[in-house]
C-alpha positions, 0 to 999 in steps of 0.5 A: 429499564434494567433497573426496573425489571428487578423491580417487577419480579419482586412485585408480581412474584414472576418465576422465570429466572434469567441471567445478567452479564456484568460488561467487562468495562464496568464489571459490578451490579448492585440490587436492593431486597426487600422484604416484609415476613408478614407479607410472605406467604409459606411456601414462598421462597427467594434465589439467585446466583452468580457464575464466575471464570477466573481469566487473569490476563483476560481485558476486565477493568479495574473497579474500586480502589483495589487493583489485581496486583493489590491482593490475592482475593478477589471479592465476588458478592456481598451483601450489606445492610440498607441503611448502615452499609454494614456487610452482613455476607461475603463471597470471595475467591483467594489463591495462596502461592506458597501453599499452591491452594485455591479456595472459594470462602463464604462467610455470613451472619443468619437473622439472628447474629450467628456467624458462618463460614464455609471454605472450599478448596479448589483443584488448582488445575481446574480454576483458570477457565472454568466455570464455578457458581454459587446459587442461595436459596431462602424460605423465610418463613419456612426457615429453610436456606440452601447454599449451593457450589457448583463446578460447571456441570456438577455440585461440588458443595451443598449445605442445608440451614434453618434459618430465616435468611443468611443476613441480620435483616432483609433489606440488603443491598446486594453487590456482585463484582467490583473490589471491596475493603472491609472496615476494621468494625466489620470483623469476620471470624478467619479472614486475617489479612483478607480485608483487602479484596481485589475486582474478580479477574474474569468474567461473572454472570448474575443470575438474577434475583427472583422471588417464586413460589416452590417446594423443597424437592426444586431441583437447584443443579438443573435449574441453574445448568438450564438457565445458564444454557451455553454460557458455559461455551467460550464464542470465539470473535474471529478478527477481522484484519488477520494481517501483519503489515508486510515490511523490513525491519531495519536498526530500532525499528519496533512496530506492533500488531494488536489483535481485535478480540481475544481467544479462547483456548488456541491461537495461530500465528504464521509468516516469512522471515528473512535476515537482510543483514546482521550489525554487530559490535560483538561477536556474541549476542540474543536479538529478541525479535518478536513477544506476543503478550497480553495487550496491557499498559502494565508491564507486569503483565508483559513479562516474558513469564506471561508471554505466550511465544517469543522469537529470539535469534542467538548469533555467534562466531560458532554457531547460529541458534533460534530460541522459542520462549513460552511459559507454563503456569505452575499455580494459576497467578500473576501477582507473583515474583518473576525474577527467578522466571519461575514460568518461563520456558526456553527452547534452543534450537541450532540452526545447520543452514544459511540463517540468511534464507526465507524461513516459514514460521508457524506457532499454534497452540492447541488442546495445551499443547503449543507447536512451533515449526520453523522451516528454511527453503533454499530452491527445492531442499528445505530444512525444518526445525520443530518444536512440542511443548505441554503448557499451561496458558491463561486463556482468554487474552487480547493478544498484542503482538512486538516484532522488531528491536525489541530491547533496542539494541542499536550496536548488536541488531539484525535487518529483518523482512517479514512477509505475509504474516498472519494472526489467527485468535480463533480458527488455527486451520487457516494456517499453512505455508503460503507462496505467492498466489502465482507459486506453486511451489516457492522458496519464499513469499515474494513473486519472484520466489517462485519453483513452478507455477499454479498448475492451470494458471497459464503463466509462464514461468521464467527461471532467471527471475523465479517468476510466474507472469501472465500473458500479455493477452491475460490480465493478473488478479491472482489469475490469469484471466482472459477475455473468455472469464469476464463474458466477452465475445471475439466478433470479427468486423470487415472495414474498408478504411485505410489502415497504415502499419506502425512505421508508416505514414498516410500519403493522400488518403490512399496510400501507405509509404514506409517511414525512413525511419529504423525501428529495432528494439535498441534504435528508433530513428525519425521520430518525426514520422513515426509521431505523426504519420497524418501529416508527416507528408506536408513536412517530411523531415527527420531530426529525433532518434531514441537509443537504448543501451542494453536494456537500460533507459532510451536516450534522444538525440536531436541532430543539429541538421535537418534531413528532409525528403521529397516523395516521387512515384510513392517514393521518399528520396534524401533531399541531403541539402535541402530545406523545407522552402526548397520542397516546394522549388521544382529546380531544387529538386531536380537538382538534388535527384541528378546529384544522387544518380551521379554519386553513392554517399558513403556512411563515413559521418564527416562533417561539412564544416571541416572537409572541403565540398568534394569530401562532403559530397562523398558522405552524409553530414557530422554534425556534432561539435568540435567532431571532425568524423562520428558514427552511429554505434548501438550507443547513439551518435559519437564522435570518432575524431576531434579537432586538436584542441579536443579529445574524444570522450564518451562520444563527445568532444571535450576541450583540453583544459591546462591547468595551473600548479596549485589547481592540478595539485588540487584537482584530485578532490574532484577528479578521486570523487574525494567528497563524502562519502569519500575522504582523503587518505595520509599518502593523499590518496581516496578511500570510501568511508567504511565506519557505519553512520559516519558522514566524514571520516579521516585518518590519523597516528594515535600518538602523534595527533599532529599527523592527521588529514584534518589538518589543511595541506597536512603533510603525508604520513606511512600507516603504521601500527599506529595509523587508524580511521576515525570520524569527526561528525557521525550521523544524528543520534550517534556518537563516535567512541575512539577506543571502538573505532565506531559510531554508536548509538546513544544520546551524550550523557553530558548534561545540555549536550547534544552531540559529542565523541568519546576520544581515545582516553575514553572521555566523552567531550561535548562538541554542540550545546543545547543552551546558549553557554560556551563552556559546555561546548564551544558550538552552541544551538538557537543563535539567531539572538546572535547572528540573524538567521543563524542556526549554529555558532561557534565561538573560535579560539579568537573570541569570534563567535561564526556562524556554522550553520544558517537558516534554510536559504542563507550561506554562512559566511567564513570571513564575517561569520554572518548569513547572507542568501544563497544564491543556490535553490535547493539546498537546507544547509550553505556554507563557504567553502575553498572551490576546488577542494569544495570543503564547506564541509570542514566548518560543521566540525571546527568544534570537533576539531578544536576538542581533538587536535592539539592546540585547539586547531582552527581550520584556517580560511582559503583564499579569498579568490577560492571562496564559494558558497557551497551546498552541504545538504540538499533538499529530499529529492535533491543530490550535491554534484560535482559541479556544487550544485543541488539537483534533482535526484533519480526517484527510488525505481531508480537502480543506477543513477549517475551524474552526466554533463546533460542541461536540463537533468544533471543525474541521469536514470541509466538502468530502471528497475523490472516491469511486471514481465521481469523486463527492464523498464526502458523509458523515462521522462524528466529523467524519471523511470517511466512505466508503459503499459503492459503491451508496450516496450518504449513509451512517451508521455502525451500533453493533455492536448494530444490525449483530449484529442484522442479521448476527450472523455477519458478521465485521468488517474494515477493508476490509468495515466500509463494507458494515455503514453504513446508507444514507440516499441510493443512489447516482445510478442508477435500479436501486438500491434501499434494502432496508427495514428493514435499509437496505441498498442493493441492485442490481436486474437486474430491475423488481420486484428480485426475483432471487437468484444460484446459483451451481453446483459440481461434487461430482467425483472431483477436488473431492472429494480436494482436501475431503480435503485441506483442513481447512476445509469451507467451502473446498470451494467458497467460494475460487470465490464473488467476495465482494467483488462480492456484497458490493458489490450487496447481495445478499440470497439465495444459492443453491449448487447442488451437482451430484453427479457421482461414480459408484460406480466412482470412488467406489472410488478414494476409501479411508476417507472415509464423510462429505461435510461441506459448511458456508457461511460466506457470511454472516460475508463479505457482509454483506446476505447473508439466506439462503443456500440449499443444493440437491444434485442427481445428474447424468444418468450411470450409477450416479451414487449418494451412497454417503456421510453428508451433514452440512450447516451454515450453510444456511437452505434445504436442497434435496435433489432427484432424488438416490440415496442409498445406506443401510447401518447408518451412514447418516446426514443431519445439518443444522446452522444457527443459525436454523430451517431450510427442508428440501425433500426430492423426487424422490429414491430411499433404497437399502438392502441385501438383506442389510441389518441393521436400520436404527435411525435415518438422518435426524437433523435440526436441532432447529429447523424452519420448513417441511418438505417431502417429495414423491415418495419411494421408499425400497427394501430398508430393515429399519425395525422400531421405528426412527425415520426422521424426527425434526422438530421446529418452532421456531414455529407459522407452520411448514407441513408437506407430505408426499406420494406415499412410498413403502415398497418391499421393505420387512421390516415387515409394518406397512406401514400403520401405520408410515406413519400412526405417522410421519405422526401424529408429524409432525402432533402435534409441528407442532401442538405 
């Protein structure tokens, strides 16, 4: 259709001038004139025009064979013969670098040859972002032609010809943007050297060929100015995302953040830093860490002469400095040479505080003027830097911003962390300093750089951790929000139902007996009874205790006995040797009361097993093995003597173990943690490897290599001032450099070579080979042509050719050099190895060993009664024991992991990370940090059976899964409870925790179209309810009060709806969620009628209370729950029609009742012969029935007594039923 507009004016010779924009992806347009003078009228004139912005690093793509780099011209418009192509005019800009000139040249031949040329000279300073336009004018048959510059809003150049037109015929075709290379036959006066034009960078506007009918006094500016309109305004797209990942930038590291749109004249850019670590080969050296430059493939483009702002931070052993980089155009061009950095600006500024703290950075650049403030915060002192400059930039660019290693430096790098770092490309005001949402002052981004906290937040502030946290009756999101912001109401209830407290147990429904069992913050004892305190009377025994040691992760122990207890008079008694068939022997019984009148057991812990019965009876039984006397200490249950063969060892009894010479020598591998990172010393001592990258390090003499701990029981050699650490297999991508005594970071320069060393003459030497050829290396790849199931080989000085390392799930073998299965689950890489110094180890570098020692050194192989495989690298998630084993690892929350003896979990969490309250988190499960909920302390993981049990619908998430653990501690506020028997924990907002919340919703004209309009009935009001919070307090009983506010009139406006439908699926969202009540009530206001059915599901309670219901034929009530059902129907009129038919049945209720009540009914105009009004059913014997004041009124059944007492005598005979 845009071709055919032309077309038209042309035609029907429409006045109306309008402009085209040429798409930056496809920037040129091409149109055809063509006219007939004898068809012309006098007066009858063409125009049209073309604006252009020059935006060098804007995004337009390339058109034609020239690119922007291909010449210093950039073709604007030409025009050229329809049918020889020959150019008859050209519009073209040229910037010339050397003599700083910019100018606008047209050139043309007139109808009849005669050449023109026309040159304007451009100040250089308003070019770059400005608007220019160039618009021509014809009569023809008046010979009048007028050539018109404008610089947006005036003329700057004007020239009147009298000629026929500006080209040698009238059928052109004309050409706006793209490039252009002019053919040697098309030879323009003065253009030397300008054949060759580049696609105009920026951005062009067509204003578009027209033919109209006018006189000469057309006022061209106004014309032009007005059709151009607001064009001339850069509409700047503000972006979407703003946000720069938040991350740490570790080693090469380089991450990119590339702005959706461009700008217009201004930019901002703000966020946290902070060096984690500085890594150094020298002691001087300029980590380059941010460059925010145009988004572009060509490099040129991107070099730090055209780069608007870069962060380098310079470190010496003098001084720290940050430099800023930016650049200023002296002349508006990128085709240039940068290499003398003729743009580049370099700010230095010397850092007077510690470079490690958080520092804010925030650059703006505005009105030419870029600003860049960089301010470190230590507590409340600040230390700021600033910088000012005047510059030049190019406009209007799609930025892309660098940040991390920069120039990959892999030996001289900083560790950085940024944090909320923000891109604004259009509006700068956003850009301020940013704590925390929960700060009000900070030293950092983080929640735990926190000086204070929001003023009215309600947060309590904790000094140790610089935190703000909301209070466990609040919920964070952003705020601490409380019930009161969500539209929840405190309703107090009064219940008769028994209530046992947490740490006591229910003893015949009717009374509630305290739990021998000890519940302090660091000790919880009997968890037989605390877990189960329904039925804990039908098997009164303890066994579990948790133990907590400090604020580290619980431990539990089962004791090796049984204790059970017998209950008299609402008493529990130590039944020390009972059993549980004893409980039920009456001798037995007796027998342990009168043992326990005649003595007072000591709490001495000696075990029966080693003391005679006089002893045992004076205390209570030890039953740890091998343990003679225990006591139970804030670590647990440990052992305090051993027998003689054993000694007592972090509470437990170990057996002494006599080792043999040659084991006791050996030992020490293990005993010294000598593995890695570990190595053996010269005097045969341990030490942690200290080079970086390094996965194992020895020690040897620079000019002796024959004294080297490489060697197998190498003799002990002094430190001397030739002694030195070096390494023998670096981690990948490193290569160990002997004159540095580093790992760098480099690929081997040796052709086929994959890893290798520098040694100490500075020689690189090749240790692992790419390709199948042993005289690069003497380790080679892709053995499995070799060896089956080989990985890597290496060909010993022998001619053997061993295998070092097999597929997953194979050993290699040092005897035979093949593979054969591992019997170790968990492990990549196996290799046999000696058992006691568990160096399988050692055969990953034998290459390395044969290239460095004299004499190509061989290890030799151990005895064969030693050999073992042995893991060397274990699965993600996996760590190698002390014991030669992969197992599984402690996860990331993890903060101090350790090795233990335990069976089933070899490492151990002993101190997890901080929970939101800045508390440690003191449960684990599977070894795993376990977090609780909010309101609790310690915690257990429930099995689906147990959470079914107490909430069949609760659907489980990742992120809700904490509200189904059971709770064994609350957290460290007086009004948390733990509910029994479900052990939830609960807020209480009042003593007794009696309170539900209610929550009200509107049933109005509004909310019901948008019931209409959605498939879910639940979403008629639940998007309102916060779960999330409910879920947090443990809330046990909802109410929604529905308050029906829909008068007939309105009721008129809502077509083809005789249904509301309301569901709650509050249950499947919070977990302790019990009940859920339904309550409906009319508003105060006239006609004010449910004029619908009403289908309720999902409510335990339903309430109906002061309503008007309107009854015809198809009225009807249905109550749908998975449980019984509480009905409560009061104060509440049914209308029927005087015209009504008969009425066959309008209540149907669930099939399960629990309580039924029906107080003050009116039912009006109702035709009930023979029909079935309420229709109940119960589900137990407990469930109560109340009816009272019903009342019949207009009714056409003459039975009116009879009736009643029928329904009434229904009711009665199905609840006794």
């Amino acid at each position: 259709m845009t071709l055919l507009i032309p077309l038209l004016i042309l035609i029907f010779g429409f006045s109306c001038q309008y402009i085209v924009d040429l798409s930056q992806d496809y920037q040129t347009y091409t149109q055809q004139l063509n006219l007939q003078l004898e068809d012309l009228v006098t007066n009858k004139f063409f125009t049209y025009g073309l604006w252009n912005k020059y935006l060098p690093l804007g995004q337009i793509s390339q058109i034609g064979q020239m690119g922007v780099f291909g010449s210093n011209c950039y073709h604007l418009h030409n025009a050229a013969d329809s049918l020889t192509l020959k150019v008859d005019l050209i519009y073209f800009d040229c910037l010339d670098v050397d003599q700083m000139k910019i100018t606008k040249v047209i050139q043309f031949f007139d109808y009849d040859g005669i050449f023109h040329s026309y040159d304007i000279t451009l100040d250089q300073w308003e070019y770059e972002s400005h608007w220019y336009f160039i618009q021509i004018v014809q009569w023809p048959i008046q010979k009048r032609f007028e050539l018109m510059f404008i610089h947006y809003p005036e003329v700057i150049f004007k020239k009147i010809l009298y000629i026929h037109c500006p080209y040698r015929s009238f059928n052109q075709q004309l050409t706006f943007g793209g490039g252009l290379l002019l053919n040697d036959d098309e030879f323009f006066q003065n253009i030397q050297g300008r054949k060759k034009l580049s696609f105009f960078p920026g951005k062009l506007y067509y204003d578009f060929l027209t033919l109209q009918i006018g006189t000469f006094d057309r006022n061209g500016l106004k014309i032009a100015i007005d059709t151009f309109g607001d064009l001339y305004i850069c509409n700047c797209q503000s972006n979407i995302n703003v946000q720069i990942e938040n991350q740490i930038l570790n080693w090469l590291d380089q991450k990119y953040f590339t702005s959706e749109n461009g700008n217009c004249d201004q930019f901002g850019l703000s966020g946290w830093l902070r060096i984690k670590e500085i890594n150094k080969l020298n002691d001087n050296f300029d980590y380059k860490f941010m460059k925010m430059n145009k988004f572009s493939q060509n490099q040129k483009l991107n070099d730090d002469n055209l780069s608007a702002f870069q962060l380098i931070y310079r470190i010496s052993q003098q001084q720290y400095e940050i430099l800023i980089m930016s650049y200023s155009y002296r002349f508006p061009i990128v085709n240039i040479d940068f290499n003398n950095n003729p743009f580049l600006i370099i700010k230095q500024i010397e850092i007077n505080n510690n470079i490690y703290l958080w520092h804010y950075l925030q650059v703006t650049l505005q009105q030419n003027v870029l600003q860049i403030i960089i301010t470190f915060y230590q507590e409340l002192n600040k230390y700021q830097y600033q910088e000012q400059i005047n510059v030049y930039h190019f406009n209007e660019i799609q930025f892309q911003i660098h940040y991390g290693n920069i120039n990959q430096e892999s030996n001289n790098y900083l560790n950085i962390q940024i944090q909320n770092f923000n891109f604004y490309n259009c509006d700068i005001s956003q850009i301020n300093k940013n704590c925390h949402s929960s700060c009000q002052l900070c030293d950092g981004p983080t929640n735990s750089d926190c000086l204070s906290c929001q003023n009215n937040s309600n947060r309590i502030y904790i000094p140790l951790q610089k935190a703000c946290i909301c209070q466990y009756n609040t919920i964070d999101q952003d705020f601490c929000y409380s019930y009161q912001h969500f539209q929840f109401q405190l309703i107090q209830y009064q219940t008769n139902q028994l209530q046992c407290q947490y740490g006591y147990f229910y003893f015949n429904s009717q009374t509630c007996i305290k739990c021998p069992s000890i519940i302090q913050s660091n000790l919880i004892t009997c968890l037989e009874c605390i877990e189960n305190p329904l039925y804990w009377q039908y098997n009164p025994y303890c066994q579990t205790l948790i133990y907590i040691i400090h604020n580290n992760t619980y431990n539990t122990i089962k004791d090796q006995t049984i204790q059970y207890y017998i209950i008299i008079d609402d008493q529990l008694q130590l039944c020390e040797y009972c059993s549980f068939s004893q409980l039920q022997n009456e001798q037995a019984l007796y027998n342990n009361y009168i043992t326990n009148i005649n003595r007072q057991q000591r709490f001495c812990q000696r075990n029966q097993i080693f003391y005679g019965l006089l002893v045992v009876f004076e205390c209570y039984s030890c039953n740890l093995d091998a343990c003679l006397e225990c006591a139970v200490t804030e670590t647990g249950l440990a052992c305090i003597l051993c027998l003689d063969n054993f000694t007592a060892k972090n509470g437990q009894c170990q057996l002494k173990v006599v080792e043999s010479n040659y084991e006791q020598q050996l030992s020490f591998f293990v005993k010294n943690k000598c593995l890695a990172p570990y190595y053996i010393t010269s005097n045969k001592g341990c030490k942690l490897c200290q080079i970086k990258n390094c996965r194992y390090c020895f020690e040897f003499q620079k000019n002796d290599l024959k004294k080297c701990t490489l060697y197998d029981n190498f003799e002990i050699f002094q430190e001397d001032e030739f002694h030195s650490v070096g390494c023998s297999l670096c981690e990948d991508n490193f290569i160990f450099d002997f004159t540095v005594g580093l790992c760098l970071h480099q690929k081997p320069n040796l052709q086929f070579c994959l890893r290798s060393f520098i040694n100490l003459d500075g020689t690189e030497i090749c240790t692992l080979s790419s390709i199948d050829d042993f005289r690069v290396a003497s380790q080679i790849i892709n053995c499995e042509k070799l060896i089956i199931n080989c990985l890597q080989c290496v060909l010993i000085s022998s001619l053997q050719i061993k295998c070092v390392i097999c597929a997953q799930g194979y050993t290699s073998s040092v005897t035979t050099g093949s593979c054969y299965t591992t019997p170790y689950n968990n492990s990549k890489i196996s290799i046999e190895g000696d058992r006691l110094q568990m160096n399988g180890w050692i055969q990953l570098i034998q290459s390395f060993l044969m290239s460095f020692l004299p004499n190509s050194y061989y290890y030799p192989m151990p005895f064969s009664y030693l050999i073992t495989p042995l893991p060397i690298v274990c699965m993600d998630g996996y760590q190698i024991t002390q014991h030669n084993t992969c197992e599984s690892y402690c996860q990331s929350d993890c903060l101090d992991c350790e090795e233990t003896n335990d069976i089933n979990f070899k490492f151990q969490c002993k101190k997890c990370s901080l929970d939101y309250y800045r508390l440690p988190l003191r449960s684990k499960y599977e070894n795993q940090c376990l977090k609780c909920s909010p309101l609790c302390a310690i915690c257990q993981p429930r099995d689906i059976s147990e959470i079914n049990q107490l909430n069949k619908h609760f659907i489980i998430t990742d992120s809700n899964l904490l509200y189904t653990y059971k709770c064994l501690y609350p957290a460290p506020d007086p009004n948390i409870i733990i509910r029994q028997p479900q052990l939830t924990p609960q807020y209480c907002f009042s003593q007794n925790c009696t309170e539900f919340f209610q929550y009200e919703f509107e049933i109005n004209y509004k909310t019901v179209q948008q019931h209409l309009t959605t498939v879910l009935p639940e979403f008629f009001y639940e998007n309102d309810i916060n779960t999330n919070y409910l879920n947090q307090i443990g809330i046990r009983i909802m109410r929604i009060i529905f308050l029906y506010l829909l008068p007939l009139d309105d009721q008129q406006n809502i077509q083809d709806y005789e249904m509301i439908k309301i569901e709650s699926k509050l249950k499947q969202k919070i977990f302790s969620l019990t009940q859920v009540r339904f309550n409906i009530r009319k508003a105060d206001i006239s006609n004010n009628i449910f004029n619908f059915s009403l289908i309720i599901n999902g409510f335990d309670v339903i309430e109906i209370q002061n309503m008007i219901f309107s009854i015809n034929k198809n009225f009807y009530f249905k109550f749908e729950n998975d449980e019984s059902i509480n009905l409560n129907i009061e104060d509440t009129q049914f209308l029927g029609f005087q015209d009504n038919q008969q009425i066959l049945s309008f209540l149907t209720f669930a099939k399960d009742f629990n309580n039924l009540r029906l107080i003050n009914l009116n039912f009006n105009n109702l035709q009930i012969n023979d029909s079935i009004i309420w229709d109940v059913s119960f589900s137990q014997l407990g469930g109560k029935i109340e009816i009272s004041n019903i009342h019949f009124i207009n009714y056409s059944n003459k039975r009116y007594y009879f009736y009643l007492m029928y329904i009434f005598m229904v009711l009665c005979f199905q609840f006794f039923n």
